[in-house]
BAGULUM-167276 format. One record per residue (C-alpha): chain; residue in three letters; x, y, z. Coordinates in steps of 0.001 Angstrom, whole numbers. Each point is the difference from the previous one (the first is absolute). Layout:
REM BAGULUM-167276
site marmar: A; vexro: Ala; u: X; v: Y; w: Z
...
END
This chain:
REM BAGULUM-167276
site marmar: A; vexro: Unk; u: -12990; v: -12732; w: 31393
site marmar: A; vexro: Unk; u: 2572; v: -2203; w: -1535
site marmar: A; vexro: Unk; u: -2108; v: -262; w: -3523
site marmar: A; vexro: Unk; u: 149; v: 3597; w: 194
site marmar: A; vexro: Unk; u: 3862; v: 328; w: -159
site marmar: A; vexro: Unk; u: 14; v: -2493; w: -2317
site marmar: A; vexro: Unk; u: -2166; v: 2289; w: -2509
site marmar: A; vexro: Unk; u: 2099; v: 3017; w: 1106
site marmar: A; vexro: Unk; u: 3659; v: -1905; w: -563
site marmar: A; vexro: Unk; u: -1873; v: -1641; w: -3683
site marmar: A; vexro: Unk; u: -1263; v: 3716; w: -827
site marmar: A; vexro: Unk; u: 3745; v: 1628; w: 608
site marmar: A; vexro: Unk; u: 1880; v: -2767; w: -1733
site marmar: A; vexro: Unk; u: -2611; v: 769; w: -3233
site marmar: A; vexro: Unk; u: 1089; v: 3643; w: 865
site marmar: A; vexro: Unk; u: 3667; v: -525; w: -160
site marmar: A; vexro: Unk; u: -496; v: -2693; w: -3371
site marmar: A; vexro: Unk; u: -1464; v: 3823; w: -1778
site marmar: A; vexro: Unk; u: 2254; v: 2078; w: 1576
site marmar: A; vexro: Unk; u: 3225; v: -2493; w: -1446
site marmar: A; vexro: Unk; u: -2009; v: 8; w: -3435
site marmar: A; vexro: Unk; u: -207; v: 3593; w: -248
site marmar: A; vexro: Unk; u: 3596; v: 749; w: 721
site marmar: A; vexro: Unk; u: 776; v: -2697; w: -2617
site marmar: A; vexro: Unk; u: -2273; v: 1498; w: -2342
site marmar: A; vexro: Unk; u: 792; v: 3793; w: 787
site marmar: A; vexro: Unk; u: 4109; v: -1199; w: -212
site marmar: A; vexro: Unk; u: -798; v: -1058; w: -3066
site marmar: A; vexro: Unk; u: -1825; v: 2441; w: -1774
site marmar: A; vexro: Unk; u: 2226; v: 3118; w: 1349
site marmar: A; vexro: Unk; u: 2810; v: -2126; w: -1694
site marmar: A; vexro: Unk; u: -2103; v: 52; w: -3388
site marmar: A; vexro: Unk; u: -1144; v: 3301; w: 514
site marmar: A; vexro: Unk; u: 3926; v: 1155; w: 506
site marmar: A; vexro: Unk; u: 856; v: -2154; w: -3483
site marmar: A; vexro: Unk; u: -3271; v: 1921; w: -2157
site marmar: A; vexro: Unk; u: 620; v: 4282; w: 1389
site marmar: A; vexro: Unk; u: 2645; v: 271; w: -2735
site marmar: A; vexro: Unk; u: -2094; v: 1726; w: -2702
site marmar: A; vexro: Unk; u: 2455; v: 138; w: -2690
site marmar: A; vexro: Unk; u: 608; v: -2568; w: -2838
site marmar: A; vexro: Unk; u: -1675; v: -1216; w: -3239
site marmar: A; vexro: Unk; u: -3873; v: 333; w: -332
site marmar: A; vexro: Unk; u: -223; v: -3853; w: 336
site marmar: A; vexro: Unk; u: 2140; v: -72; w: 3425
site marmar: A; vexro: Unk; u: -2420; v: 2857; w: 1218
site marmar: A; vexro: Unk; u: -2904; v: -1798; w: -714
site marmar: A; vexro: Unk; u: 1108; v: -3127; w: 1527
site marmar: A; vexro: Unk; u: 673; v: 1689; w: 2934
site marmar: A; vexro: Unk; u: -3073; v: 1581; w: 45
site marmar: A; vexro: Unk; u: -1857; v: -3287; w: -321
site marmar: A; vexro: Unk; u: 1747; v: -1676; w: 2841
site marmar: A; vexro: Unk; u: -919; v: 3100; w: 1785
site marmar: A; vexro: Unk; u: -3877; v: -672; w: -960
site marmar: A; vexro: Unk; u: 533; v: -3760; w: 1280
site marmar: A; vexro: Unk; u: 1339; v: 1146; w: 3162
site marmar: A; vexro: Unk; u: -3010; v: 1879; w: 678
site marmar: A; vexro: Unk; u: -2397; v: -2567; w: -666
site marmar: A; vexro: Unk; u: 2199; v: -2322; w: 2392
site marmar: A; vexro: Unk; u: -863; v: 2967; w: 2524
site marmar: A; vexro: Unk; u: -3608; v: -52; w: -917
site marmar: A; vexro: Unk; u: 61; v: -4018; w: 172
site marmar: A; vexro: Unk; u: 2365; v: 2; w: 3603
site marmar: A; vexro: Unk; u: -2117; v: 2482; w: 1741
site marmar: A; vexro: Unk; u: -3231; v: -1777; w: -1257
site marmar: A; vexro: Unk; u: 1315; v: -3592; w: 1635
site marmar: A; vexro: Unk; u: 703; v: 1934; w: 3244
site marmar: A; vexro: Unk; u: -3612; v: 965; w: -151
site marmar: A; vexro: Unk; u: -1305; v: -3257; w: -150
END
């Protein structure tokens, strides 16, 4: 019985350690994401914008894929 709350207390403190990752990470990249919507400028400040945009969806892809695992 007690080995059994210890594996429910271990599994909800791994729970919480996500949940406090993805706030930081969702904090984070609605800040960035706030920074890159302005579509106007030069062709090379689009384009940078629009590659930190690609990054940030490959940190997605990456995030979601250690969550997985």
């Amino acid at each position: 019985m007690v080995r059994r709350c210890e594996l429910n207390v271990g599994e909800h403190q791994r729970f919480n350690e996500s949940c406090e990752e993805y706030m930081t990470w969702y904090d984070t990249t609605t800040q960035t994401l706030q920074d890159l919507h302005n579509s106007t400028g030069t062709k090379e400040e689009v384009e940078n914008r629009s590659s930190k945009l690609k990054v940030m969806g490959f940190e997605l892809v990456q995030f979601k894929m250690n969550r997985v695992n």
